[in-house]
C-alpha positions as CSV (number, residue, x, y, z in Angstrom):
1,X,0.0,0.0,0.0
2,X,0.6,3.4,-0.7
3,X,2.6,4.7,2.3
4,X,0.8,7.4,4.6
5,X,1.3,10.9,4.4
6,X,2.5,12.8,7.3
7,X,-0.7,15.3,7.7
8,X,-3.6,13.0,9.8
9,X,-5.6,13.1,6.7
10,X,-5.8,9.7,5.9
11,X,-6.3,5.8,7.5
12,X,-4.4,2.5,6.9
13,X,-5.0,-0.9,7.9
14,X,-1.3,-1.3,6.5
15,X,-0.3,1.2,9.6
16,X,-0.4,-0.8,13.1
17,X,-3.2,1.5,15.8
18,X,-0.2,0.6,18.2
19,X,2.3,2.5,16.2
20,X,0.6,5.2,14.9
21,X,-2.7,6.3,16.5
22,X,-3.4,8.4,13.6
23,X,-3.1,6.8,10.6
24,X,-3.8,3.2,11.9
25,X,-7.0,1.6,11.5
26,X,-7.7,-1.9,11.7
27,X,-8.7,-4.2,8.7
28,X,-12.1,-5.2,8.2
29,X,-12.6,-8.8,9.5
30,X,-13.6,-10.6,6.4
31,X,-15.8,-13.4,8.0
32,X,-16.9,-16.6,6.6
33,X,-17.2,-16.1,3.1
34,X,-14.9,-15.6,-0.2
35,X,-12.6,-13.3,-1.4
36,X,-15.7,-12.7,-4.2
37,X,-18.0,-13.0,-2.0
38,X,-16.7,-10.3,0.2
39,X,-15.2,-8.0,-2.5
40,X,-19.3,-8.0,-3.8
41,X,-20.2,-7.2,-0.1
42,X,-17.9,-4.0,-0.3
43,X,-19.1,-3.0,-3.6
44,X,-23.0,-3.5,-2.8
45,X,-22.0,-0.9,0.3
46,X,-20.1,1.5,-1.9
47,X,-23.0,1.7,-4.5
48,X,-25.2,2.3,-1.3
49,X,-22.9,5.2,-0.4
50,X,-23.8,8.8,-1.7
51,X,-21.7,11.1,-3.8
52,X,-19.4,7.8,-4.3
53,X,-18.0,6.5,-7.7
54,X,-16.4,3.2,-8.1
55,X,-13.2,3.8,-10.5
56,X,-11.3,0.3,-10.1
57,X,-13.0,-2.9,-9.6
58,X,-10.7,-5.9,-10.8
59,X,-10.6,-9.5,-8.7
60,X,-9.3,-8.5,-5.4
61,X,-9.1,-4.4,-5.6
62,X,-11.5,-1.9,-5.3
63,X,-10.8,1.6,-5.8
64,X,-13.6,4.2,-4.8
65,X,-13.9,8.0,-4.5
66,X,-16.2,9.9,-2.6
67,X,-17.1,13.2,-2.6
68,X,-18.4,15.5,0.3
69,X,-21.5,16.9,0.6
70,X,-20.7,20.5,1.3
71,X,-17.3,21.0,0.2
72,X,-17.4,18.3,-2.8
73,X,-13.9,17.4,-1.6
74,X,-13.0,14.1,-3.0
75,X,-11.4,11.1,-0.6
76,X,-10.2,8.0,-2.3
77,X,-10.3,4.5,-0.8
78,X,-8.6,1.4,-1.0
79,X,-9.9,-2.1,-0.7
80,X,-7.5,-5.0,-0.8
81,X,-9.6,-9.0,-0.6
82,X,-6.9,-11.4,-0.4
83,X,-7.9,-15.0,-0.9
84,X,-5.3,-16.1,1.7
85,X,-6.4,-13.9,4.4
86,X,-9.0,-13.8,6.6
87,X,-9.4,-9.9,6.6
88,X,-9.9,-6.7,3.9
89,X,-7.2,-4.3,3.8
90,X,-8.3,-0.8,4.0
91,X,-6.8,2.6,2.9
92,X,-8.9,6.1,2.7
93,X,-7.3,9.4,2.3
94,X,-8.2,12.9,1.7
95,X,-7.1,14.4,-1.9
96,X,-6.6,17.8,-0.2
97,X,-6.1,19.4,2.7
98,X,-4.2,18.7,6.1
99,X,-6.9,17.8,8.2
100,X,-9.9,15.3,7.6
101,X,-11.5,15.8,10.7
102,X,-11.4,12.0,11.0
103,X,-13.8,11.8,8.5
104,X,-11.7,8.7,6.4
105,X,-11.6,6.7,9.8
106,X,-15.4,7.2,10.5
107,X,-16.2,6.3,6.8
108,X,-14.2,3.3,7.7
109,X,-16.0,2.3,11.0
110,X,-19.0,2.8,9.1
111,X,-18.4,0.6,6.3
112,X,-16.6,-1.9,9.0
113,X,-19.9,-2.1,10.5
114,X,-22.6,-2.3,7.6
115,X,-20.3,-5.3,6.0
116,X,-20.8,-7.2,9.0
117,X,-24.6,-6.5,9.1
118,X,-24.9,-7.9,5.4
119,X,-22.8,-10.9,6.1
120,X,-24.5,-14.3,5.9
């Protein structure tokens, strides 16, 4: 992945919380299904998502970019399905600016949170 910038604009679960409080986030626990299964999962939630445009979406990638509703700043994020791992990789950054106001990391909970609720 990418590696993080130094303003706290941006989340990685490539980044241990341990290390960096900041910029660590932790990956999305990827339950009991497949890599497909849970790389549709993160797309069905991203589609669900407002002001959100899917630009990559190969076998095991997704790249997404959401804009905000006020500002129409644009935040990109990363999602990495591995079929050898038992969790989703996650990066989401802001294009501009120093500050996010933690709005990648709560964009991240949220989406940590809705996968599990549509999980089988």
């Amino acid at each position: 992945m990418k590696p993080m910038p130094k303003s706290p604009n941006a989340v990685s679960s490539a980044v241990s919380e341990e290390e960096d409080s900041v910029h660590g986030i932790a990956p999305i626990d990827r339950g009991f299904v497949s890599a497909d299964q849970a790389q549709a999962i993160i797309r069905q939630i991203l589609m669900e998502e407002p002001r959100t445009t899917i630009l990559k979406d190969i076998p095991g990638y997704i790249h997404a970019m959401q804009k905000s509703a006020f500002f129409g700043f644009a935040d990109d994020m990363e999602f990495w399905i591995r079929d050898d791992l038992p969790y989703i990789d996650v990066r989401s950054e802001a294009r501009l600016g120093y500050s996010d106001f933690g709005v990648n990391r709560s964009r991240i909970e949220r989406y940590r949170e809705r996968y599990a609720q549509i999980l089988p």
